[in-house]
N, C-alpha and C positions, 0 to 999 in steps of 0.2 A: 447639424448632427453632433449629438457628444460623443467626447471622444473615446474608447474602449484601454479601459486602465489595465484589464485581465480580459483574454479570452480560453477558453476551457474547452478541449478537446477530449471529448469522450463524456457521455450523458446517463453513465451508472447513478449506480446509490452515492458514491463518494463525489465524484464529478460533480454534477448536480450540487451538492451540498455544500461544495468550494466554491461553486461559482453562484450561488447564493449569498456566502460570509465574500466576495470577491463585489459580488452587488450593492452588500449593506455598507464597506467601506467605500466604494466607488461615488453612494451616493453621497455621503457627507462631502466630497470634494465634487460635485456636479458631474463627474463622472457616469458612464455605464462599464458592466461585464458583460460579455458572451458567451454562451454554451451552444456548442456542437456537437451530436452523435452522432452515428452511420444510419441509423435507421431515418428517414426521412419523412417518413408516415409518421412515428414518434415525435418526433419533432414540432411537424403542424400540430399537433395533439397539444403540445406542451404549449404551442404560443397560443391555441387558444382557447387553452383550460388555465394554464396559468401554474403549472404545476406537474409535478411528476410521477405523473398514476400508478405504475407499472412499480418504481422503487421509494417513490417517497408521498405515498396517496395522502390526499387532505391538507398537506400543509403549500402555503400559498405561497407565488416568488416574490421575491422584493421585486418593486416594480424598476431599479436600476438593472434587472436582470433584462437581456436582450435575449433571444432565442433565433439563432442562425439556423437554419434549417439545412443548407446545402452547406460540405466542405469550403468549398470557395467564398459563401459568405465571410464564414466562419474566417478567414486569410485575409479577406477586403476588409475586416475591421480592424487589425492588426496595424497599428501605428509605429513609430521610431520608438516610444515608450512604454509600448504595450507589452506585458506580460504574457507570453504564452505557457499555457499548461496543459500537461497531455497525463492524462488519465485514465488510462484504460488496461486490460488485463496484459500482465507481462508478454504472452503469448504472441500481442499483438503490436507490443511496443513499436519494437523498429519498423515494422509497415509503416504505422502513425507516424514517427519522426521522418521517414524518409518521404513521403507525400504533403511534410512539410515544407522539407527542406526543397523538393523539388518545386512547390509551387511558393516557394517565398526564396527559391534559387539562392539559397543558403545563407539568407541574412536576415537576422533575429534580433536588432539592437539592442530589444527592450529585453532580449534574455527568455532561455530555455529552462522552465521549471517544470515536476513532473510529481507525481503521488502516484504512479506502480511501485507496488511492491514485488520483489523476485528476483529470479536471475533467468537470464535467456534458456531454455530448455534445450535449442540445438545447442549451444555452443560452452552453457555456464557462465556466459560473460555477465560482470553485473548491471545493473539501471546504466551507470554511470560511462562507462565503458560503452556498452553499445551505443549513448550521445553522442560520443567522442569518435565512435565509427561516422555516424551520420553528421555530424555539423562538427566546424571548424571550431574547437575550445578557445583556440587563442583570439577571436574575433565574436562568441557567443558567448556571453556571461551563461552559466548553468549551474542548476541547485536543486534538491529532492525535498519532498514537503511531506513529514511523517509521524508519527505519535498517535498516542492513543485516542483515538477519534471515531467512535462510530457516525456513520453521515447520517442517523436518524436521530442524535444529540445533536448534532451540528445544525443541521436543517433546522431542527426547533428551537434553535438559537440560546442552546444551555452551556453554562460554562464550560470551557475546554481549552487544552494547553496542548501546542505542538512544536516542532523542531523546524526551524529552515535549515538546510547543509549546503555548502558549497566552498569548495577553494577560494573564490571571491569573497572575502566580505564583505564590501559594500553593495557585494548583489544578494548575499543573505538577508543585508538588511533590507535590500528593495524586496525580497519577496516578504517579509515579517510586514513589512509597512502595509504589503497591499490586499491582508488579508488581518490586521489586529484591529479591534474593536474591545470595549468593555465588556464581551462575553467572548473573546477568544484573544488567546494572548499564545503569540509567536515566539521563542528562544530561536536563539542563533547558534550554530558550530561551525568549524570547519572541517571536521569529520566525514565525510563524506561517505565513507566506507562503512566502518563503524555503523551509521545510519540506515546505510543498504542490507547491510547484513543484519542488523536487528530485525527490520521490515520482512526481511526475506524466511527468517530463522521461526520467529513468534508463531507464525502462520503454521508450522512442522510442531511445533509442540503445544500449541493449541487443539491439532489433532488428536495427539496423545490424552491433552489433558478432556477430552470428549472422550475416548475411550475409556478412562478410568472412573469419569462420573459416570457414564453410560454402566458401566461393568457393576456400579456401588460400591466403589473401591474407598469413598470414604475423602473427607479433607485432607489426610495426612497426606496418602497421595498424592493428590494435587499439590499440594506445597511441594513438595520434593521434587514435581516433576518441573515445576515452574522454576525450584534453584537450581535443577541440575540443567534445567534447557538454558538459564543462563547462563551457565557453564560452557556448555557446548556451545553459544553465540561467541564468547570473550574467545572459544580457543580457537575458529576460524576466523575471528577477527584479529588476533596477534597475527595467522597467517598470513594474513591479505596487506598487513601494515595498519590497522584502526588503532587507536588508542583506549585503552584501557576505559578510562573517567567516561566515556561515552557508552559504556554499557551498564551507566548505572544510571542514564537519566530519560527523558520520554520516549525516545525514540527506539528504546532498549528495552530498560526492564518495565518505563513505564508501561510500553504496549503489549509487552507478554502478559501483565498479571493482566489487564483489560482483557486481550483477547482469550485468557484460558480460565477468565471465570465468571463468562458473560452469556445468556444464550442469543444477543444479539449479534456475537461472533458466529460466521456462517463456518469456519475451520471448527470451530468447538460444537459445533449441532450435527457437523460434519460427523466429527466422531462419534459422538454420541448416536447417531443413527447407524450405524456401522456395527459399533457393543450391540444395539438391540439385535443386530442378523439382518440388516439390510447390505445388499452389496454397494462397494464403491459408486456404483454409475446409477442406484436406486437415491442413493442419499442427495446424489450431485442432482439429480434428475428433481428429486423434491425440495431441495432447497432455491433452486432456478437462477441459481446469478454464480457468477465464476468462483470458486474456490480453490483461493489462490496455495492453500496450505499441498492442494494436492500434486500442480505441480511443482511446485519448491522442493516436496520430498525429495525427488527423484533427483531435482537440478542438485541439493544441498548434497543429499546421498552421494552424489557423482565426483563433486567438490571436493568434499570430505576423504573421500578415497583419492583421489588425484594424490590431496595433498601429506595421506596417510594418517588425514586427527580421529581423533577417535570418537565418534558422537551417535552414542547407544540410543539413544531415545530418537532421532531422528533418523537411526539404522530401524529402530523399530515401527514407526510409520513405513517407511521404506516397505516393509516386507508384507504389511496388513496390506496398505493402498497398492502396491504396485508389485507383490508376491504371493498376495495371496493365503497370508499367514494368519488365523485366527486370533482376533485384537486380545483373550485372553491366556494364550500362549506366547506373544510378544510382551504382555508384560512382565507374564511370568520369567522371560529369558535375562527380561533387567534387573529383578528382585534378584535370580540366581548368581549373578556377577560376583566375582570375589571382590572382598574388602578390598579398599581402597584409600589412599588419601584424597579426601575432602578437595583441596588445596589444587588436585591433577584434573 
């Protein structure tokens, strides 16, 4: 049996499409990857279609892709060097890591990587932080995988450039290694934070920036909203301890201007269904896969007030998604803002 370089927990649109680029590299070293979902019916589906109807219809898997059907498969292929990666919506996160951690009794050699974007909804805790609840840091190498990357470029195997994060760096570099190919090239940080809050942030003002194409508000807009939501990223990242130089590269601004001006982004169709007069739970309801901008609003909103920053355009999501507030009277409430320095 060969041995599992990457196995991938959670069988979305994104999921799927890592442990695809987790295949295509696996195979060059005679390796395989694994993928894992909840649904178990989905599963058979995928091993014997070969592919992933439901988020990534018509495109084929590499045949280094393995297809674990049960949880427990998914753990039995799990070696001393095998990569684990859990991928699935924030909401769901720590369930995932803890039904790891319980059935691999809390040792992960080969290291805990993760592509959730968010922050825990009960708690605000970020990706990184609730790991460090569930698994032992100082005995579990762990790193976050993010950038601008829609899984339906990725799946069809087109150029693409992301972030590995981790306090470790020679475990940033084992996750770059086991996922770079000549059509996907991996950067390293140790930013960790920085990272998470880009990932978490993008998704909130991607929102916005569906509302203001939605509304025909025009490009100008949108640029503005895209510099100010980097703004508002940079100033809960000084909070939290990130560094600066990390909000200027993929994991940052790369993935806001992707997410807020793509309609591939499901946070930007989000909005945009919402301008037309569809409510929150119509739009979520039609687009049919997690939209993770909706609950970040609420978590970043909560964040942000903890820590008293100031972040108008993600207080303006806040009040559309989760008050109720008509998307073009929330933008009108940003335009009205008095002057300011740029710079604040």
């Amino acid at each position: 049996m060969k041995k599992a370089s990457v196995v991938v927990f959670g069988a979305g649109s994104w999921g799927t499409a890592l442990a695809m680029q987790a295949a295509r590299v696996a195979e060059q070293n005679d390796h395989v990857a694994h993928l894992n979902g909840r649904d178990e019916t989905a599963m058979r589906a995928m091993q014997v279609d070969r592919e992933n109807e439901r988020y990534l219809p018509g495109i084929r898997f590499p045949d280094a892709l393995r297809i674990a059907i049960t949880f427990d498969e998914a753990v039995a292929a799990i070696a001393d060097d095998t990569l684990a990666l859990v991928s699935v919506p924030s909401h769901a996160f720590r369930q995932t890591l803890e039904a790891l951690r319980d059935a691999r009794e809390g040792h992960l050699p080969g290291g805990l990587a993760w592509a959730t974007k968010g922050l825990e909804l009960s708690t605000g805790r970020m990706t990184h932080d609730v790991a460090a609840d569930v698994f032992d840091s100082s005995s579990v190498p762990m790193g976050v995988l993010s950038g601008p990357s829609f899984a339906l470029e990725v799946a069809r195997n087109l150029p693409t450039s992301i972030t590995a994060a981790s306090q470790d760096p020679d475990y940033a570099v084992a996750m770059a290694r086991a996922f770079t190919t000549d059509r996907f090239r991996v950067y390293t940080v140790s930013d960790i934070v920085g990272v998470e809050i880009g990932g978490a942030v993008k998704n909130v003002i991607a929102i916005a920036a569906g509302f203001s194409d939605g509304a025909g508000f025009g490009a100008n807009t949108r640029a503005a909203l895209i510099n100010r939501g980097l703004r508002e990223m940079l100033r809960l990242g000084r909070a939290l301890g990130a560094r600066d130089d990390t909000f200027q590269g993929l994991a940052c601004m790369g993935d806001l201007v992707l997410t807020c001006t793509d309609d591939l982004s499901r946070n930007r169709r989000f909005g945009r269904a919402i301008a037309s007069g569809e409510t929150p739970e119509q739009a979520a309801a039609e687009i049919g896969q997690a939209v993770e901008g909706v609950h970040a609003a609420r978590a970043v909103h909560q964040k942000a007030q903890a820590l008293g920053i100031d972040m108008p355009i993600t207080q303006a999501v806040y009040d559309v998604v989760h008050g109720g507030v008509a998307p073009e009277r929330a933008m009108q409430r940003l335009m009205a803002r008095p002057p300011g320095e740029e710079s604040s």
